[in-house]
N, C-alpha and C positions, 0 to 999 in steps of 0.2 A: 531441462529448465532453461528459461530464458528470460533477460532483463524487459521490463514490458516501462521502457523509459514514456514513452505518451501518457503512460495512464497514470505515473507519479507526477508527470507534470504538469495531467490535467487536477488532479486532485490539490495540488500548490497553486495552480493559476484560481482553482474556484473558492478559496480559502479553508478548507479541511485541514491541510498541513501547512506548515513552516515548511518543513522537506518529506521526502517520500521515496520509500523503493518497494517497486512491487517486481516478484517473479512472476511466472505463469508457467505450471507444469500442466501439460494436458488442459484440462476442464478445470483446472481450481487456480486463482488466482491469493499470490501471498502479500497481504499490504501490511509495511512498517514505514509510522511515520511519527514524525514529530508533531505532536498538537501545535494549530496556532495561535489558542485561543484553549489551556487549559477549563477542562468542563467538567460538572459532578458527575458522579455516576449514571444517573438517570439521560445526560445529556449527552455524556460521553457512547452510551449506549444507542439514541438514537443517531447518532454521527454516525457509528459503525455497520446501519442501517443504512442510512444514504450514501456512506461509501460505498458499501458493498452491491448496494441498489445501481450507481453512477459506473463503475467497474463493470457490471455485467450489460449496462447501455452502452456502453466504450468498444466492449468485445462480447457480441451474443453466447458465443461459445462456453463462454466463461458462465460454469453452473454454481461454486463454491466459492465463495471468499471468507479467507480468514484476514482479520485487522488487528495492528497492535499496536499500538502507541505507547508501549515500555520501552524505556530509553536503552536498554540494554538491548534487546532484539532488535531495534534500530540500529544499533553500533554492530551487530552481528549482519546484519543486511547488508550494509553499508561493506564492512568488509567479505562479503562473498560478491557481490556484484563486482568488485575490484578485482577480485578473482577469476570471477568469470571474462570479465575484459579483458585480462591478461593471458587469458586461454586455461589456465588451469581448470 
């Protein structure tokens, strides 16, 4: 598993998140982000379409993506990335 720091940043620079951390095991990419722009259901749904649509244009390889914008899985990304930087 590895930090895919371009693709959090492109997804922050294109306005999708406030912040973002995305893994990448293999073929599936893991995105947790912070909405920046709280959205109902129905929109919050096609957001996580064009993420995962923009994500797999970033990195072809990338077949899967899973999106979350629950502030707790954020906070759990957030602390494994930290993780991983520090070699653990």
């Amino acid at each position: 598993m590895q930090i895919a720091q371009k693709i959090s940043d492109d997804l922050v620079r294109s306005g999708y998140a406030k912040q973002a951390v995305t893994f990448v095991a293999g073929d599936t990419a893991y995105v947790a982000l912070q909405q920046a722009h709280p959205a109902t259901t129905n929109e919050g749904l096609k957001d996580k379409q064009a993420i995962s649509h923009r994500v797999r244009r970033m990195n072809p390889q990338i077949r899967t993506v899973y999106v979350s914008a629950n502030p707790d899985v954020y906070t759990r990304f957030q602390s494994f990335a930290k993780d991983l930087a520090a070699g653990r």
